[in-house]
MARGU-236444 format. One record per residue (C-alpha): x, y, z; residue number from 0. Coordinates in steps of 0.05 Angstrom, whole numbers. Layout:
<xx:X; yy:Y; zz:Z; nr:NUM>
...
This chain:
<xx:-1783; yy:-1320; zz:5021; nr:0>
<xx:-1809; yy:-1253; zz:4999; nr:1>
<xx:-1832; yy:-1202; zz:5038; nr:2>
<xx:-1880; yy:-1170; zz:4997; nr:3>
<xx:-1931; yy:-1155; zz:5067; nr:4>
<xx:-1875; yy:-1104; zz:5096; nr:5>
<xx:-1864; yy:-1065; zz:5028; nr:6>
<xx:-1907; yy:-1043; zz:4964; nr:7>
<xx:-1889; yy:-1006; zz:4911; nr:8>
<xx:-1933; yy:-951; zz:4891; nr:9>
<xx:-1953; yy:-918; zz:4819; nr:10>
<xx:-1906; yy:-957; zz:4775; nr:11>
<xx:-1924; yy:-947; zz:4704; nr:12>
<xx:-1923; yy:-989; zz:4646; nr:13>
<xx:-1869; yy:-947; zz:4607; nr:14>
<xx:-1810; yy:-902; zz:4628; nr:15>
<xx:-1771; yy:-864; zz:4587; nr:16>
<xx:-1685; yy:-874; zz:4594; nr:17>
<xx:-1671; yy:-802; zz:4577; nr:18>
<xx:-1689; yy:-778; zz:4648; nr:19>
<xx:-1691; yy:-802; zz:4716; nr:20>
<xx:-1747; yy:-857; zz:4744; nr:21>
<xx:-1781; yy:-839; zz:4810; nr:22>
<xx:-1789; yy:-906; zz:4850; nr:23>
<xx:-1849; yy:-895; zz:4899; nr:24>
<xx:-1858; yy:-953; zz:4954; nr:25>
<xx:-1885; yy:-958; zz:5023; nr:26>
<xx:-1856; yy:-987; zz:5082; nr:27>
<xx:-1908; yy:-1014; zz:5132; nr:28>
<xx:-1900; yy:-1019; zz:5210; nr:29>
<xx:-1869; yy:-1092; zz:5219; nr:30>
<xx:-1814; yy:-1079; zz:5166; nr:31>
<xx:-1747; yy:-1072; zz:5201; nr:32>
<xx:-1711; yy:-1017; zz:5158; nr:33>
<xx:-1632; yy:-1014; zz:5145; nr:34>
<xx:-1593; yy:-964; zz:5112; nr:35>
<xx:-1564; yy:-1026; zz:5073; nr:36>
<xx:-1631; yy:-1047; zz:5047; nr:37>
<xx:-1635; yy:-1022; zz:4964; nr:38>
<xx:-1681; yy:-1027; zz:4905; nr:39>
<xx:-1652; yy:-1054; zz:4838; nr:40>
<xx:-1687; yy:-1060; zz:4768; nr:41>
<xx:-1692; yy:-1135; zz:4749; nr:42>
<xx:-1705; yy:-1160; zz:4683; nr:43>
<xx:-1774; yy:-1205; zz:4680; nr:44>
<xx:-1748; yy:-1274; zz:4693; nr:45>
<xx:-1694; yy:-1266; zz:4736; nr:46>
<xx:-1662; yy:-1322; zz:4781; nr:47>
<xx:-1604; yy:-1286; zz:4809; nr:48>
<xx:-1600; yy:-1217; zz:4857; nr:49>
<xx:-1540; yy:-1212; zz:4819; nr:50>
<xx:-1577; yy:-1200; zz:4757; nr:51>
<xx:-1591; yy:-1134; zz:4770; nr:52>
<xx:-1585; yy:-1081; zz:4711; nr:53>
<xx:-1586; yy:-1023; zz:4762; nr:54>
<xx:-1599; yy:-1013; zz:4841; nr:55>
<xx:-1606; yy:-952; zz:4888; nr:56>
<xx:-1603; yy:-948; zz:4960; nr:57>
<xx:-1677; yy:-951; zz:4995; nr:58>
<xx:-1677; yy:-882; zz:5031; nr:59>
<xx:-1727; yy:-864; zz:5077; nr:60>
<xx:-1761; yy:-798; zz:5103; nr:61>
<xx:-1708; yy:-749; zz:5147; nr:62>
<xx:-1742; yy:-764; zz:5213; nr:63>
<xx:-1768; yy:-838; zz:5208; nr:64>
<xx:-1783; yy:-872; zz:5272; nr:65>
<xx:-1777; yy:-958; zz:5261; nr:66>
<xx:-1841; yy:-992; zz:5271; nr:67>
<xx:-1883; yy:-930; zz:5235; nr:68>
<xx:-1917; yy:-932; zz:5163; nr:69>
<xx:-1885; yy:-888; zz:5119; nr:70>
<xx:-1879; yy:-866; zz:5046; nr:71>
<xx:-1817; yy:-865; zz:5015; nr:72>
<xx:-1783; yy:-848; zz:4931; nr:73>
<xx:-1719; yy:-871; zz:4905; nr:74>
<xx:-1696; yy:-842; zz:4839; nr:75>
<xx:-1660; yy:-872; zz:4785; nr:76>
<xx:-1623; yy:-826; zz:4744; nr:77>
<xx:-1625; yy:-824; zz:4669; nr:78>
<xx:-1545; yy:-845; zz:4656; nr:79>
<xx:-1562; yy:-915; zz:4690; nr:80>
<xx:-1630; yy:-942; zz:4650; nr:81>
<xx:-1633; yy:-988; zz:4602; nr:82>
<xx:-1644; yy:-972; zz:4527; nr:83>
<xx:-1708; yy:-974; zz:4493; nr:84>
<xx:-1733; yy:-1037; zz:4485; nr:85>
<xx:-1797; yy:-1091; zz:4484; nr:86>
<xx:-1759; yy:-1123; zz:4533; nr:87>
<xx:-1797; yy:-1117; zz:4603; nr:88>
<xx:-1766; yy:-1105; zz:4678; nr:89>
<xx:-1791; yy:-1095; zz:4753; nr:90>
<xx:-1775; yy:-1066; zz:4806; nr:91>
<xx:-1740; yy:-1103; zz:4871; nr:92>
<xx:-1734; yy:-1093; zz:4946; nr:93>
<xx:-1682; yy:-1124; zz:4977; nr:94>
<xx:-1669; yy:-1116; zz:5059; nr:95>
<xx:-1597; yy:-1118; zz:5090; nr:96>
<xx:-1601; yy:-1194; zz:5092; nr:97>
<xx:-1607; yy:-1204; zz:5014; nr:98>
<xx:-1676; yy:-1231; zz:5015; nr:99>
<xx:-1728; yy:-1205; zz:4969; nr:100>
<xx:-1791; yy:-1164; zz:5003; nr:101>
<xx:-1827; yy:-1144; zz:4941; nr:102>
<xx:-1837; yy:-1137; zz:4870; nr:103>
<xx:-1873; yy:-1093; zz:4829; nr:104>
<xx:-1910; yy:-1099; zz:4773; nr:105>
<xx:-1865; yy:-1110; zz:4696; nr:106>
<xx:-1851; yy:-1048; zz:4654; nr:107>
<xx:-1816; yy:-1025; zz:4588; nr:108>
<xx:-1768; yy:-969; zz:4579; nr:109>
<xx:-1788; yy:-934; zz:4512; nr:110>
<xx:-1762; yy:-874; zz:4471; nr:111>
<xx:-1792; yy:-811; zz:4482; nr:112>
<xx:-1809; yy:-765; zz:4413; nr:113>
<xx:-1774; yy:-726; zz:4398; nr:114>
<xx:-1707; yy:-757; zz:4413; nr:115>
<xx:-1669; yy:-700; zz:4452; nr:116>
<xx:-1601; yy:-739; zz:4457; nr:117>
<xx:-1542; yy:-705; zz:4441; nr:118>
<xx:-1497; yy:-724; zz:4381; nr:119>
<xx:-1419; yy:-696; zz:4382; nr:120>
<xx:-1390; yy:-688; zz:4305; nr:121>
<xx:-1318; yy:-678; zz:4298; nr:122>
<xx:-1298; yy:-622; zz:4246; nr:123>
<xx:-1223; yy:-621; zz:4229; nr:124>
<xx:-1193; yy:-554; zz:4213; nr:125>
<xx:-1127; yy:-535; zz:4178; nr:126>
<xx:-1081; yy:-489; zz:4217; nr:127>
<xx:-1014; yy:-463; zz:4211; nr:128>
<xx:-981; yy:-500; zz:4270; nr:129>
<xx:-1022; yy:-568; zz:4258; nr:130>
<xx:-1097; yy:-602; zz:4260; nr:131>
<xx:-1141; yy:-580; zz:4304; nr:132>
<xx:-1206; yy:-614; zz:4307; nr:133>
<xx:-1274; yy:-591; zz:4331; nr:134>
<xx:-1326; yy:-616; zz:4373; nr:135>
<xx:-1402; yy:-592; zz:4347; nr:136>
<xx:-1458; yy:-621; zz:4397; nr:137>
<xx:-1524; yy:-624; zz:4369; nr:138>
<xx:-1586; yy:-654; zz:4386; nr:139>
<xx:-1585; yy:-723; zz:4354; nr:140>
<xx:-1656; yy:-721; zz:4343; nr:141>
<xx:-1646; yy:-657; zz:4301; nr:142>
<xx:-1590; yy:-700; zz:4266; nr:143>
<xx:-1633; yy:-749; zz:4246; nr:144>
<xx:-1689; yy:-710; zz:4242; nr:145>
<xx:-1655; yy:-668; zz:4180; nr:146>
<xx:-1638; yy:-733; zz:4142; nr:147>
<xx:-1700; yy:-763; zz:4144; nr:148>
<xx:-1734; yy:-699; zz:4111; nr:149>
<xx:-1681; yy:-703; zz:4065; nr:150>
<xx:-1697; yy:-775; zz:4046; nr:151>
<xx:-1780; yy:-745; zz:4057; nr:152>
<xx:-1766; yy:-707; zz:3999; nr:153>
<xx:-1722; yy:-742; zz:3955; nr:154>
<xx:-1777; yy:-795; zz:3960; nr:155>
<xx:-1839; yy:-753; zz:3951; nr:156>
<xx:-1806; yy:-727; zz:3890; nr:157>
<xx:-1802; yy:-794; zz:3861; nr:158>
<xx:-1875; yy:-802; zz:3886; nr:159>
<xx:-1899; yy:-740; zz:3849; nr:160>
<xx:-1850; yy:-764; zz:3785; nr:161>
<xx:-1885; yy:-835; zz:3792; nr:162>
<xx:-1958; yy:-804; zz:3809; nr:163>
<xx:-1942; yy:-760; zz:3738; nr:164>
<xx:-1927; yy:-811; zz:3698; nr:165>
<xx:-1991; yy:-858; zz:3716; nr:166>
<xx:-2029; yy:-799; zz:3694; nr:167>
<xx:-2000; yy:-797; zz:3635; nr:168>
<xx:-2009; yy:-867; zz:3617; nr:169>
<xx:-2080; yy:-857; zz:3640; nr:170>
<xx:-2096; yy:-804; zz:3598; nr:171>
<xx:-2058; yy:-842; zz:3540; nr:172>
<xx:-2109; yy:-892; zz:3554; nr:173>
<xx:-2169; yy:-851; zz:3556; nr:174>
<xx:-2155; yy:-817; zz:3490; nr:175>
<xx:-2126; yy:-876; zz:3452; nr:176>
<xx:-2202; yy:-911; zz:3480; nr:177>
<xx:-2239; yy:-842; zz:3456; nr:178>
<xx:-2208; yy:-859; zz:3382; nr:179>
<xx:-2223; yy:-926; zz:3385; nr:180>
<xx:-2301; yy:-902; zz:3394; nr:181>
<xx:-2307; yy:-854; zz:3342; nr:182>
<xx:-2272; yy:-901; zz:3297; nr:183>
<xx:-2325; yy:-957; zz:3313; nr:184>
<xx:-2381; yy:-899; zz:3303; nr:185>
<xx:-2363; yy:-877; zz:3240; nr:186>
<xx:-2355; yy:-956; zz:3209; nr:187>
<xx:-2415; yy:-969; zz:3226; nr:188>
<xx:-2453; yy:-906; zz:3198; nr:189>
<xx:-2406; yy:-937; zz:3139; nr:190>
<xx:-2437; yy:-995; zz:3140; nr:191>
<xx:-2500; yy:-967; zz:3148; nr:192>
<xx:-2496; yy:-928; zz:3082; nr:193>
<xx:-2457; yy:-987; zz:3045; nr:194>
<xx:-2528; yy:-1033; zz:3060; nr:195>
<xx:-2567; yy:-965; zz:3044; nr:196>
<xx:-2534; yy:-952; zz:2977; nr:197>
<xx:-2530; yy:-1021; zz:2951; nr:198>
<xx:-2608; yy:-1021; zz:2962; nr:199>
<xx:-2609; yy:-966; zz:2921; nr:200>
<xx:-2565; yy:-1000; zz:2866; nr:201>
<xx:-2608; yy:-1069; zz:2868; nr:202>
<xx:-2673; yy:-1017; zz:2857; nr:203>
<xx:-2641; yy:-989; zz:2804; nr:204>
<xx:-2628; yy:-1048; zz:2767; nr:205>
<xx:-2699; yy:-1062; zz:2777; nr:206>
<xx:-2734; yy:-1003; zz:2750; nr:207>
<xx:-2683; yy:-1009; zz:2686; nr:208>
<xx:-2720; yy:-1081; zz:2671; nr:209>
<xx:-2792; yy:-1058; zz:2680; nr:210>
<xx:-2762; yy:-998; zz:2627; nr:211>
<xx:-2738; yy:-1057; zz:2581; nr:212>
<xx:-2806; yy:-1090; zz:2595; nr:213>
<xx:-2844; yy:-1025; zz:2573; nr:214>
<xx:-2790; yy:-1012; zz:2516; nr:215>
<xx:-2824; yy:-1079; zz:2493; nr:216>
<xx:-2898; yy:-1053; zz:2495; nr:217>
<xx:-2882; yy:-1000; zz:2455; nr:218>
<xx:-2851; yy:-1039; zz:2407; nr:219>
<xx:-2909; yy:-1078; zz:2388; nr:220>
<xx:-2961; yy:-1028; zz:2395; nr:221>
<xx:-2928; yy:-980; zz:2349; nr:222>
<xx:-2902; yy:-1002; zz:2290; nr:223>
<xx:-2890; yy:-941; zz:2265; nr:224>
<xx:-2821; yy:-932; zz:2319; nr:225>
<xx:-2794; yy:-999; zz:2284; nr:226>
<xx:-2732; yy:-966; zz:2257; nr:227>
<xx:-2725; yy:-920; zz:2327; nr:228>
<xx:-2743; yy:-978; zz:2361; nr:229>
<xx:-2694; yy:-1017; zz:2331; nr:230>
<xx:-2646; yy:-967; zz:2348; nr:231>
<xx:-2663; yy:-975; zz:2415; nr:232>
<xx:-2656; yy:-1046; zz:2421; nr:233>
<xx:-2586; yy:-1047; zz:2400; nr:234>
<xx:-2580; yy:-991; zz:2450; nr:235>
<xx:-2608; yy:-1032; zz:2501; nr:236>
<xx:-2569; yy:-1098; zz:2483; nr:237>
<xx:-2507; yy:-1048; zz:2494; nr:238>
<xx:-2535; yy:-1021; zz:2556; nr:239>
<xx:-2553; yy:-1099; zz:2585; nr:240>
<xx:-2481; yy:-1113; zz:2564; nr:241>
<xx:-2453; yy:-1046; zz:2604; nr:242>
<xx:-2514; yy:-1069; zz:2664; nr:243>
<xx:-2475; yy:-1142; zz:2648; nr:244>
<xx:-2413; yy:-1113; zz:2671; nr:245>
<xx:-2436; yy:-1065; zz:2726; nr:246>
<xx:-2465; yy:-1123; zz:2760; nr:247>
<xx:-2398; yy:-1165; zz:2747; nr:248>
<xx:-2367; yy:-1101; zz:2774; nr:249>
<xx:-2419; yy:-1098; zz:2835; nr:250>
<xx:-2408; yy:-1175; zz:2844; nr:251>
<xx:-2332; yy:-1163; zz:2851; nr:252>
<xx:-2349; yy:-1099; zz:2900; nr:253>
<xx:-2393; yy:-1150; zz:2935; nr:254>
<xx:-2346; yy:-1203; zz:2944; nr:255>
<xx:-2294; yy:-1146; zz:2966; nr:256>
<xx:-2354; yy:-1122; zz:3015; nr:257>
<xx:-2362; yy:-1187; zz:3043; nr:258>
<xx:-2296; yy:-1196; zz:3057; nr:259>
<xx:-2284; yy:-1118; zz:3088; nr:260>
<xx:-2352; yy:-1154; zz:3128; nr:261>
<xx:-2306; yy:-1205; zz:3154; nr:262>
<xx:-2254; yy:-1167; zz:3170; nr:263>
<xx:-2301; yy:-1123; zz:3211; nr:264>
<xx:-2326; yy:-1185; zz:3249; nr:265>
<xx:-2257; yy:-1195; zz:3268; nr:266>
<xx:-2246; yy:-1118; zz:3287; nr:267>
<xx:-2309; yy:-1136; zz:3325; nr:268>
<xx:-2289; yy:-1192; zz:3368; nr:269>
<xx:-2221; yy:-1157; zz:3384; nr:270>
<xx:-2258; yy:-1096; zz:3409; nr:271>
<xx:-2309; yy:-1142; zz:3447; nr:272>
<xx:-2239; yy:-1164; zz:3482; nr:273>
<xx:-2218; yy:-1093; zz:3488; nr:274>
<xx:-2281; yy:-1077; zz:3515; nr:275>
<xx:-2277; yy:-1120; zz:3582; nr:276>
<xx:-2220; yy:-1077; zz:3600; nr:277>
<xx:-2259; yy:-1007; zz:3595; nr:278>
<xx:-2307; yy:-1011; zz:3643; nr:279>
<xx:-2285; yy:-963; zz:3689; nr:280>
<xx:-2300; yy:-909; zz:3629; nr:281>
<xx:-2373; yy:-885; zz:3663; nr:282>
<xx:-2350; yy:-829; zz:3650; nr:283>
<xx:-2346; yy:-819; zz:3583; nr:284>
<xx:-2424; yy:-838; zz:3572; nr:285>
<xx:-2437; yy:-759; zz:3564; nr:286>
<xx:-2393; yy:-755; zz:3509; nr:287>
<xx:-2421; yy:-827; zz:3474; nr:288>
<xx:-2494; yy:-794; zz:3479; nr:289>
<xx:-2461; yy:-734; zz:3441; nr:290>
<xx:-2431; yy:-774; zz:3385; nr:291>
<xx:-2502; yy:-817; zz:3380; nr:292>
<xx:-2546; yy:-755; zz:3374; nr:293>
<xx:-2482; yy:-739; zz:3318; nr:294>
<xx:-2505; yy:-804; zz:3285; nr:295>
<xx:-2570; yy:-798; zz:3282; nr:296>
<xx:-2569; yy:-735; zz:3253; nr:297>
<xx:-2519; yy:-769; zz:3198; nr:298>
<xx:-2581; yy:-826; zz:3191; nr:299>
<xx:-2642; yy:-770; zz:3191; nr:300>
<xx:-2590; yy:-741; zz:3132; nr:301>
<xx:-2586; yy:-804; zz:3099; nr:302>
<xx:-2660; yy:-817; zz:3110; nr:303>
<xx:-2664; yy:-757; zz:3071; nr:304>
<xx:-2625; yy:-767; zz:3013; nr:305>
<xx:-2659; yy:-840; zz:3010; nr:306>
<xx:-2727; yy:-796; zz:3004; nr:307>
<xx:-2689; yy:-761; zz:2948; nr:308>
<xx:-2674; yy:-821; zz:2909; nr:309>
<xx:-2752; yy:-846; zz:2926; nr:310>
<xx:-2776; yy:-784; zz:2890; nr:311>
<xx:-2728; yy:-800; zz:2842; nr:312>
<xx:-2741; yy:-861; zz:2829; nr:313>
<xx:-2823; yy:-838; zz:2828; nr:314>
<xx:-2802; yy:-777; zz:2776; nr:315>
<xx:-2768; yy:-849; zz:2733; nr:316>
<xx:-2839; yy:-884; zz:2735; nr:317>
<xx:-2878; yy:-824; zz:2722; nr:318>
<xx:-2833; yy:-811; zz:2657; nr:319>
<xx:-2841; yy:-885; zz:2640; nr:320>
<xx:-2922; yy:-872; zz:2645; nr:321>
<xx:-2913; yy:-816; zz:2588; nr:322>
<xx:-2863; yy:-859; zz:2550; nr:323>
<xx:-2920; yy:-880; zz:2498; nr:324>
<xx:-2919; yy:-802; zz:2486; nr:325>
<xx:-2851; yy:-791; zz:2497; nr:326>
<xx:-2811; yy:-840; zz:2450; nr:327>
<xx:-2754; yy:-795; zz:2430; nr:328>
<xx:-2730; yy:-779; zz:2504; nr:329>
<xx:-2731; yy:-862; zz:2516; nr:330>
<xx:-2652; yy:-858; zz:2500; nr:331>
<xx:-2637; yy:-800; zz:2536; nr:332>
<xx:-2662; yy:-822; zz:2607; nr:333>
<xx:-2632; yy:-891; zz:2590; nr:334>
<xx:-2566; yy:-858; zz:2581; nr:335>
<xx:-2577; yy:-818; zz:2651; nr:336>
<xx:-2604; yy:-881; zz:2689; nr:337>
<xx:-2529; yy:-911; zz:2668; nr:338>
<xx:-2494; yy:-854; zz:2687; nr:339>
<xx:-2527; yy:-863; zz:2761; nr:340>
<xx:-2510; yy:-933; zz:2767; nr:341>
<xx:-2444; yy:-910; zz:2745; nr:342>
<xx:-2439; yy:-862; zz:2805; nr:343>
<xx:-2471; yy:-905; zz:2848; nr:344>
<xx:-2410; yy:-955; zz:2834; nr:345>
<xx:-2359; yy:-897; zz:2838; nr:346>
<xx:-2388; yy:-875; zz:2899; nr:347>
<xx:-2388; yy:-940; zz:2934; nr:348>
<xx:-2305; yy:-953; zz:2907; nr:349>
<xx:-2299; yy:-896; zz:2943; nr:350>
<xx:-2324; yy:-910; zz:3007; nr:351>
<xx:-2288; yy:-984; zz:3001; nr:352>
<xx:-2226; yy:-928; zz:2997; nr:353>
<xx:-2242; yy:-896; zz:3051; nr:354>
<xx:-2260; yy:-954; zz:3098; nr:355>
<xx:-2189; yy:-979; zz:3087; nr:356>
<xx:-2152; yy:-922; zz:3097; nr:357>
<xx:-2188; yy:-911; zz:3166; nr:358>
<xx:-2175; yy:-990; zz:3173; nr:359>
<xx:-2097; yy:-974; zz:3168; nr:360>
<xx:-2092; yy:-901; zz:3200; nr:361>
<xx:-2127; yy:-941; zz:3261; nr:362>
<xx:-2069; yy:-999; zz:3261; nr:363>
<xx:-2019; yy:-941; zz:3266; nr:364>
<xx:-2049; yy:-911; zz:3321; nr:365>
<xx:-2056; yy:-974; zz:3361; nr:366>
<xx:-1978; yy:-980; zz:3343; nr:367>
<xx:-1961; yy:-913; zz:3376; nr:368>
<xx:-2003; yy:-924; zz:3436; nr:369>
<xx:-1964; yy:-990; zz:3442; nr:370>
<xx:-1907; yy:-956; zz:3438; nr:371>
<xx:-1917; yy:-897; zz:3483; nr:372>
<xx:-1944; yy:-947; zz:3538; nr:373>
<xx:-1873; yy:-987; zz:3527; nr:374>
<xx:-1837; yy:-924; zz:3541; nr:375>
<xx:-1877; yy:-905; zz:3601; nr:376>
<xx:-1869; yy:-969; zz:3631; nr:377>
<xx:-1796; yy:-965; zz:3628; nr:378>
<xx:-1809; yy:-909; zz:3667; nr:379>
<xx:-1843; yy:-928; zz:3718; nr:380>
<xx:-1791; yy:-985; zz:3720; nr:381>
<xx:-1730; yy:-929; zz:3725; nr:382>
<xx:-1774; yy:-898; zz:3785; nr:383>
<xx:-1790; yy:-957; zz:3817; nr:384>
<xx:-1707; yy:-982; zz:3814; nr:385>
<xx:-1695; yy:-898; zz:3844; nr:386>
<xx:-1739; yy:-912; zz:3891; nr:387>
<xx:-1710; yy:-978; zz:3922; nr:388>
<xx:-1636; yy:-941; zz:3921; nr:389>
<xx:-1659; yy:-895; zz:3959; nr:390>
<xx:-1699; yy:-942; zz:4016; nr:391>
<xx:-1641; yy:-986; zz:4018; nr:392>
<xx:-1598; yy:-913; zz:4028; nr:393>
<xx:-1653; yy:-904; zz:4089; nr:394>
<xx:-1632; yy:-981; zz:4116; nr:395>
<xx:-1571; yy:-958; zz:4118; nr:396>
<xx:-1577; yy:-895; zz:4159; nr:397>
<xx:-1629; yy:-927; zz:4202; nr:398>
<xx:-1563; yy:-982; zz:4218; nr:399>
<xx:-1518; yy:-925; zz:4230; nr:400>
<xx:-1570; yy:-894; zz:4280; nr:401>
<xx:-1584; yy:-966; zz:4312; nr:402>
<xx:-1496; yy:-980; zz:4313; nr:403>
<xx:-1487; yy:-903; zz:4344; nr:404>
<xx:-1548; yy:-913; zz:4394; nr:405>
<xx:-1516; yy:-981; zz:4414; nr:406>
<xx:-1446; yy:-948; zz:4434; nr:407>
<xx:-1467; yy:-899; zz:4466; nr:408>
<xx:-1517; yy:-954; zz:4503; nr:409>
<xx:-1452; yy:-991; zz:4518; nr:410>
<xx:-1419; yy:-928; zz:4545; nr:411>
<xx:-1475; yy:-915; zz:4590; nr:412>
<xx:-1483; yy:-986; zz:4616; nr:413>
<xx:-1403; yy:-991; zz:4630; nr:414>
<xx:-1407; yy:-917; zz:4660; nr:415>
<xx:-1464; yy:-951; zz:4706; nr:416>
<xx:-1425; yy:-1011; zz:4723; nr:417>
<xx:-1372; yy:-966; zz:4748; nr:418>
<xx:-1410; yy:-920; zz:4780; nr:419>
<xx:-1439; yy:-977; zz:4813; nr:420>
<xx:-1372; yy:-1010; zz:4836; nr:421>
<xx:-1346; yy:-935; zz:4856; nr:422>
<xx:-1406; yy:-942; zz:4908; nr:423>
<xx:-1391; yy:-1016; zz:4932; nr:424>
């Protein structure tokens, strides 16, 4: 039965620490009948036996004490004798000269205190002339430890810096290969833009040459006196309708080519609306997007302009074709120079069917390389990652070093206890 009315332990905290000695305070009330046999061991929570003690002391009392008084009282436990650090949870126990229990306290855990200041003894073997002779360094183990893992610290914020680097690079690889993506989508469709604007132009052209046939045809029968020059011109013009013949065959051809550089845009289109989903985290770059806009419509006020141009061109045609009654003899010559602009108007727009396809293929090689370059870096960052687990799994190891050290020299302190403790029985 226990006697928990005659004795209570005082102050008992929830955590010790095994690297220096526990003070045991308890009080000893008037109706407890104290021996010099009575002692106080440290029980592990769930005990059954008083045999099961991990360590005990002898319950001293006050020099002085008179039986049948109140009176406080400390036993120590010193550090050599404790259990290791642990979750696992213990009490304290009174027991009187008769083995029977008079009180427990309340459970505790013994923990590690930080820093470590254990002591940890390295053997050095030197050379001399009349043998071996090896030497014993003692160092704090903490500081042991300590030292290696700022050593593995640094080796691994290295490879976090390398690794930190390298995303950085991908990112801006990213940024700039999205950038050239932009402008390229900008400048196809101010391309397409002018395309549209210059085949307008063409199909006007081809109209104001028939209203000139048409008036060609006035003139022809309200002044007989231009039959042979007329004549003349007609053959011109049947050569010129067979040249327009052809130009249009030729703008047909460009038109079927355009429709298909169309379709091959719509595709582009859809694959950068897939692109797209994937750079929405570029807010950022809506400065620079507003810069390249305000670019484009300066390009469309200076296509506006040169579309004013042809307008006053084409309104310099119909005032000539006013005066033609009065102007018969330059009939040929603006004939000739309305073939030579439908002639650059078709150069022109080869040229730009060029062009788009040349920025069609220098943007597949670029896509290539960024492919490429984000291959590489992901390599990398594979490498890193495989550096980085050889050296955790180099850690594991020194952390089961520490744990297999800390364990002997827990087993060298728990038999130095057990024979301390039979030295004393």
């Amino acid at each position: 039965m226990d006697k928990q009315s005659t004795v209570v332990f005082r102050n008992v905290g929830q955590l010790y620490f095994p690297q220096t000695r526990v003070e045991c305070h308890y009080s000893l009330n008037s109706d407890h009948q104290w021996s010099s046999s009575d002692w106080i061991g440290i029980f592990e929570m769930g005990w059954s036996s008083v045999k099961q003690y991990y360590t005990y002391t002898w319950a001293a009392v006050p020099e002085g004490y008179t039986e049948g008084t109140s009176v406080n009282c400390c036993a120590l436990f010193h550090a050599c004798y404790l259990p290791r650090p642990s979750h696992v949870e213990y009490q304290f126990v009174y027991m009187d000269k008769m083995g029977e229990v008079c009180a427990r306290s309340r459970p505790f855990t013994f923990c590690a205190p930080k820093p470590l200041e254990e002591l940890e003894t390295l053997k050095e073997e030197q050379d001399l002339e009349d043998g071996e002779e090896e030497l014993l360094l003692v160092i704090p183990r903490a500081q042991l430890l300590q030292s290696r893992l700022e050593e593995c610290l640094k080796k691994q914020a290295e490879l976090q810096q390398a690794l930190d680097q390298a995303e950085q690079e991908t990112e801006n690889e990213k940024e700039n290969g999205i950038k050239s993506k932009t402008e390229w989508e900008s400048e196809r469709e101010s391309m397409k833009e002018e395309i549209s604007e210059l085949r307008d132009n063409l199909r006007q052209k081809c109209e104001l040459l028939k209203k000139m046939e048409g008036k060609q045809k006035d003139v022809k029968y309200s002044q007989e006196s231009l039959t042979s020059e007329l004549n003349k011109l007609m053959a011109d013009k049947s050569e010129s309708q067979q040249r327009i013949k052809d130009l249009e065959d030729n703008v047909k051809v460009l038109t079927d080519r355009e429709k298909e550089g169309n379709m091959e845009l719509e595709r582009l289109k859809e694959r950068v609306k897939k692109m797209s989903c994937q750079m929405k985290h570029n807010e950022e770059k809506r400065k620079s997007l507003q810069v390249e806009s305000e670019a484009a419509l300066v390009e469309v006020r200076r296509l506006q302009e040169r579309l004013e141009a042809s307008e006053h061109v084409a309104e310099s045609l119909r005032r000539e074709l006013r005066d033609l009654s009065t102007r018969q003899g330059h009939a040929h010559t603006e004939l000739h120079q309305a073939r030579l602009q439908v002639a650059q108007l078709t150069l022109q727009l080869s040229e730009e069917n060029l062009v788009l396809r040349e920025e069609r293929a220098n943007w597949a090689l670029e896509r290539e390389a960024y492919r490429h370059a984000a291959e590489i870096d992901k390599n990398k960052l594979q490498e890193l990652n495989c550096e980085e687990q050889r050296k955790e799994e180099w850690l594991q190891e020194e952390r089961m070093e520490r744990e297999r050290l800390e364990a002997e020299l827990g087993t060298d302190r728990v038999s130095k206890s057990k024979y301390f403790a039979i030295a004393i029985i």
